[in-house]
TORVEXSE-606318 format. One record per residue (C-alpha): residue number from 1; x, y, z. Coordinates in nm, 4 decimals, decimal comma. Layout:
BEGIN
  resi        c1        c2        c3
   NUM         X         Y         Z
...
This chain:
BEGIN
  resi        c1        c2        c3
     1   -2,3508    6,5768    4,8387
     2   -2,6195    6,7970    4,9097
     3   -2,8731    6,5990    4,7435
     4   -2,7940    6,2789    4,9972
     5   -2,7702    6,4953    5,2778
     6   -3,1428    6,6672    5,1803
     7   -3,2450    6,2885    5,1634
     8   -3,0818    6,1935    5,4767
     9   -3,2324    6,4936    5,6434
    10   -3,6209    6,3874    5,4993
    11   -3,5670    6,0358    5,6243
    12   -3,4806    6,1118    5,9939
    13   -3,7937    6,3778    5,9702
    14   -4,0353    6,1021    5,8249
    15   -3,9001    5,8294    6,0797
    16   -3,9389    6,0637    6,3991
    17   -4,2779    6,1781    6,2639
    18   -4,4039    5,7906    6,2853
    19   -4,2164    5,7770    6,6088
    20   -4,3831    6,0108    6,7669
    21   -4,7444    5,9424    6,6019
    22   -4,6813    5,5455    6,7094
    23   -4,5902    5,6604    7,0471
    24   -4,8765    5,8748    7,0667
    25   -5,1164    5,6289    6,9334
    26   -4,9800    5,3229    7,2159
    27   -5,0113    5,6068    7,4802
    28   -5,3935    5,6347    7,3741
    29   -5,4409    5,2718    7,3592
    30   -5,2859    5,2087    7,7144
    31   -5,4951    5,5075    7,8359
    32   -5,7459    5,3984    7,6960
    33   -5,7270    5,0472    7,8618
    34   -5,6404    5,1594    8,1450
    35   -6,0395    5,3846    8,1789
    36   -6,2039    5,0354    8,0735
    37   -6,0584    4,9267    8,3939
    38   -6,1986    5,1935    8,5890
    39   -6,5448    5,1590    8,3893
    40   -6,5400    4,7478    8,5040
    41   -6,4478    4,8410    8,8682
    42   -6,7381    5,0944    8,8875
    43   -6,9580    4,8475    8,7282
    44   -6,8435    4,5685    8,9935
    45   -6,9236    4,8155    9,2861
    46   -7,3028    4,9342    9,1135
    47   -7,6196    4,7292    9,1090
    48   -7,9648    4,8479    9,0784
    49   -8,2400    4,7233    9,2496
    50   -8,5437    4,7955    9,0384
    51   -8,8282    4,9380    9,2596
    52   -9,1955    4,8078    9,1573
    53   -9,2439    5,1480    9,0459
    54   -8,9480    5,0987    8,7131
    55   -8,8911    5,4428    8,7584
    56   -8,7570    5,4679    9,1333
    57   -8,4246    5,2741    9,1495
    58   -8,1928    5,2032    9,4284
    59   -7,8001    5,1981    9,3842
    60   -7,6367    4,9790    9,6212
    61   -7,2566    5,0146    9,6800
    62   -7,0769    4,6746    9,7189
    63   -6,7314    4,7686    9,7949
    64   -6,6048    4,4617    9,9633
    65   -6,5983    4,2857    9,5797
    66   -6,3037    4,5069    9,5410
    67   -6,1509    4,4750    9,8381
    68   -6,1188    4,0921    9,7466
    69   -5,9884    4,1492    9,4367
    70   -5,7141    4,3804    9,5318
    71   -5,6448    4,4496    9,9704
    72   -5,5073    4,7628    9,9150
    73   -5,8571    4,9137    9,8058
    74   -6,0038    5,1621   10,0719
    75   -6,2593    5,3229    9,8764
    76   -6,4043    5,4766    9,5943
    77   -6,4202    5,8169    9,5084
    78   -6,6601    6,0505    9,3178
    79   -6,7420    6,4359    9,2195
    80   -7,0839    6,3929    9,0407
    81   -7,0870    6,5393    8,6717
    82   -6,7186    6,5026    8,6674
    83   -6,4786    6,2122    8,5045
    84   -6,3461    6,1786    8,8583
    85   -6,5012    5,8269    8,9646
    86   -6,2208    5,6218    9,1110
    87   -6,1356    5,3781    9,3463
    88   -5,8839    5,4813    9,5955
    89   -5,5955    5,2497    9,7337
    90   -5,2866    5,2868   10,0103
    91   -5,0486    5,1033   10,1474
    92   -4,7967    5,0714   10,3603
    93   -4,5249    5,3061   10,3735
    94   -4,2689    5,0017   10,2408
    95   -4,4714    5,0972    9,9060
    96   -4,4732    5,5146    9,8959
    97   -4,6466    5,5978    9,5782
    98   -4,6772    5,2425    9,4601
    99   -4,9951    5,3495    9,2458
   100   -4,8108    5,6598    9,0730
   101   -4,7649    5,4056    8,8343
   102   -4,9654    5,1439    8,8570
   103   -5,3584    5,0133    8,7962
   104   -5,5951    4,8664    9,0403
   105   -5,4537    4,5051    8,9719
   106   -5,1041    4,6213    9,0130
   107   -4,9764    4,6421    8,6531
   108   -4,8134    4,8956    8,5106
   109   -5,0433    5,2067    8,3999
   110   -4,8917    5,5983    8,3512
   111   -5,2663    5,7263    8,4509
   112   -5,1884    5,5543    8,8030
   113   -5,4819    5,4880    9,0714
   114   -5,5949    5,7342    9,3198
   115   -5,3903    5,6908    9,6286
   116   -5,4090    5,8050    9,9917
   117   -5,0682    5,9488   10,1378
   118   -4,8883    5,6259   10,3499
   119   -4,9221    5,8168   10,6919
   120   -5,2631    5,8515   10,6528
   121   -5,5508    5,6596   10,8716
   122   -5,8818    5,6619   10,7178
   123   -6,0127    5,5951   11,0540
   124   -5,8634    5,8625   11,2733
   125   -5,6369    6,1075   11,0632
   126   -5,8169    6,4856   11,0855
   127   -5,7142    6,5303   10,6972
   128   -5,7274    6,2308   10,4203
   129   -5,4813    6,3181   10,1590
   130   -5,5587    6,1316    9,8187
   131   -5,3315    6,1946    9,5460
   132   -5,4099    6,1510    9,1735
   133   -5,2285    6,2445    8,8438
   134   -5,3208    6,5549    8,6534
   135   -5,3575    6,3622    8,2662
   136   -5,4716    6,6180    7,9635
   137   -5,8300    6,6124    7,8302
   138   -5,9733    6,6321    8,2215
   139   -5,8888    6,2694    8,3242
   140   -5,7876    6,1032    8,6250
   141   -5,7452    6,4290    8,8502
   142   -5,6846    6,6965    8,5585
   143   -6,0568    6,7872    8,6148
   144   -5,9836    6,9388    8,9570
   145   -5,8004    7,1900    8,6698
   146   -6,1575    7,3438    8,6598
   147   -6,2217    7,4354    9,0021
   148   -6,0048    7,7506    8,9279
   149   -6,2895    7,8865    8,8068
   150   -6,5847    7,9819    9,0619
   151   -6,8290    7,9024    8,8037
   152   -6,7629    7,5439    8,8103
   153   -6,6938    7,5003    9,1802
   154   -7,0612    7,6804    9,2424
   155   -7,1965    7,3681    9,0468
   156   -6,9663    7,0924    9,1786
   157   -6,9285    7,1915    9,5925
   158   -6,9381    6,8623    9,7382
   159   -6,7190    6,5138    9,6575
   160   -6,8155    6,2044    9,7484
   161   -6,5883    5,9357    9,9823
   162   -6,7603    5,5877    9,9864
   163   -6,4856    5,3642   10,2040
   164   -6,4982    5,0123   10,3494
   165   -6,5718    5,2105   10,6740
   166   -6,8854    5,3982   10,5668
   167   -7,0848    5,6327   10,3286
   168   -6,9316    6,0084   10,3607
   169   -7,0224    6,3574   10,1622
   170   -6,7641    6,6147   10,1616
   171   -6,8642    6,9937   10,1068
   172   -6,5380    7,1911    9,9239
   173   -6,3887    7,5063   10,1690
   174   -6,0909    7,5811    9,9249
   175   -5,9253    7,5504    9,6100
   176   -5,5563    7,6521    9,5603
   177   -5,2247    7,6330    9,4460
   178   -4,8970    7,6180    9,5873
   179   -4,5404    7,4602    9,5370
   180   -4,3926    7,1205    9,6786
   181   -4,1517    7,1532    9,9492
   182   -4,1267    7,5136    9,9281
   183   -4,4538    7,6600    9,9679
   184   -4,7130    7,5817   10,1654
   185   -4,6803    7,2313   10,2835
   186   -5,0379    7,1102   10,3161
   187   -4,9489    6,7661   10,2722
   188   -4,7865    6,7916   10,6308
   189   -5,1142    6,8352   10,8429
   190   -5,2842    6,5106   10,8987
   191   -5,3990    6,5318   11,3028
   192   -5,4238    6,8521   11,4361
   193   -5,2883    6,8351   11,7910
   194   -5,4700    7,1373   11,9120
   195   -5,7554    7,3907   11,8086
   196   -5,4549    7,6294   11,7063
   197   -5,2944    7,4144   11,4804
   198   -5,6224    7,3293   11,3063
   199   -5,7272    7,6756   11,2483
   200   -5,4019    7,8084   11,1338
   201   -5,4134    7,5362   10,8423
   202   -5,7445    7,6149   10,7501
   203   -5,7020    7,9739   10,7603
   204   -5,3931    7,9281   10,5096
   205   -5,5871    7,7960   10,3135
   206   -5,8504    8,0227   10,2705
   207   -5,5959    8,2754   10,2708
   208   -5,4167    8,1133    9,9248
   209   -5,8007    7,9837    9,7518
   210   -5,8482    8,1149    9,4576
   211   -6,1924    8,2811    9,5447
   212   -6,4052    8,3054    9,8973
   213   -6,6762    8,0060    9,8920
   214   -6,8021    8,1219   10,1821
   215   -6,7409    7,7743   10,3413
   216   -6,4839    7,7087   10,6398
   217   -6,3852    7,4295   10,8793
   218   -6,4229    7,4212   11,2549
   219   -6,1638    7,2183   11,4676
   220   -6,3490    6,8497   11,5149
   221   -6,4357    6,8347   11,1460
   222   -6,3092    6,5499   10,9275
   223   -6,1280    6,6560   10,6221
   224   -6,0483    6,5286   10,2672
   225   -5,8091    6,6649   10,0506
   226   -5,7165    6,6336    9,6857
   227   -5,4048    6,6963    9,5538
   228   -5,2444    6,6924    9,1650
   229   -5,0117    6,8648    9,0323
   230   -5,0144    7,2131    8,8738
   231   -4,8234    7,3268    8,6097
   232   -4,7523    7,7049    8,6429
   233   -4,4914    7,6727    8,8774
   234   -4,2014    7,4179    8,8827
   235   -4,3539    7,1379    9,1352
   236   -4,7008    7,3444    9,1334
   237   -4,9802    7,1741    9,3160
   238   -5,3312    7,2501    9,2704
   239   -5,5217    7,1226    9,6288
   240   -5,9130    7,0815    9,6776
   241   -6,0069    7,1215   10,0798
   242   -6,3355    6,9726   10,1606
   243   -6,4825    6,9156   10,5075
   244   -6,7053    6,6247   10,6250
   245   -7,0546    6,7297   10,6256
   246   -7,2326    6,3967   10,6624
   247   -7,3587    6,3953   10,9834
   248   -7,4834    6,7410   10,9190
   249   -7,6716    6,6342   10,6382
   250   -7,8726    6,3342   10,9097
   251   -7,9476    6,5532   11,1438
């Protein structure tokens, strides 16, 4: 009696040890597939000009090929040194968080696509909220994980927002955490009606960043920010807030 139920007991260990290693292995596979995708798209998008000097080269962003391929692309987005490199899509708000779940040509993918929030407009919102899932070993936006840590933000300050619209640099003013729907709801401030309201949402969050970088906003600034989740706190979300500093950077 024993005996079969010591057998019985090795069995159900052994078969929910392959379980889990399968299920582990397909998760790696679709994963996997799903950063080849990315790789293509970024290699669609790139295409050097060689210089007649071979060592001076010119990268050219084409980002109307995607756009033809896939309508809901607005733009892609990059932190240089980092795996972030990602085209960013949105759409209407019919389709809330239609690319949770899904890859740039609309098939199913747990990594998701890079999204900007429904109410958004790229053209004349204040704040651009793009939301991306936080995925183990750094990818998709797990690597925002590191900007906890002054030491990496003091090497990777600025993100980059190339859109069908134009070119646009973005220098970081805050790093933080909070909790959905009961802390602080940064998700809520898109245009800033006033001066007052502006400066109240950037002083919150300078007030909840996890260290001073000696950056802030003034009202009539553009803003981007990033947004994953976080996961010390039940519905934790770890936010980047970066300000437009292009035009700065012409003049």
């Amino acid at each position: 009696m024993y005996k079969k139920f010591y057998i019985f007991l090795v069995i159900m260990l052994v078969a929910s040890l392959v379980t889990s290693i399968s299920y582990m292995i397909i998760n790696y596979k679709k994963d996997k597939e799903q950063n080849n995708v990315f790789e293509e798209l970024e290699n669609i998008i790139t295409e050097y000009q060689e210089e007649q000097n071979e060592k001076e080269q010119e990268e050219s962003i084409n980002l109307q090929k995607l756009y033809e391929l896939n309508n809901d692309f607005i733009g892609w987005l990059k932190i240089e040194n980092t795996n972030i490199s990602y085209p960013v899509m949105q759409t209407d708000k019919n389709k809330k968080d239609y690319y949770l779940r899904k890859n740039f040509y609309k098939q199913y993918s747990q990594l998701g696509t890079p999204y900007i929030a429904e109410y958004c407009n790229i053209q004349a919102s204040n704040n651009i909220i793009i939301y991306g899932h936080h995925i183990n070993n750094y990818q998709m936006f797990g690597e925002l994980e590191k900007y906890k840590k002054k030491d990496f933000y003091n090497n990777h300050k600025t993100i980059n927002f190339n859109t069908l619209y134009g070119n646009a640099e973005y220098e970081i003013i805050s790093v933080f955490k909070t909790v959905a729907y009961t802390g602080f709801n940064y998700y809520k401030f898109v245009n800033s009606s006033s001066k007052l309201e502006f400066d109240t949402f950037i002083k919150r969050c300078k007030e909840l960043s996890f260290y001073d970088t000696e950056k802030t906003a003034e009202y009539g600034n553009k803003l981007i920010t990033l947004s994953t989740c976080e996961y010390s706190n039940k519905n934790g979300r770890l936010v980047v807030v970066a300000k437009n500093i292009t035009n700065e950077m012409e003049e």
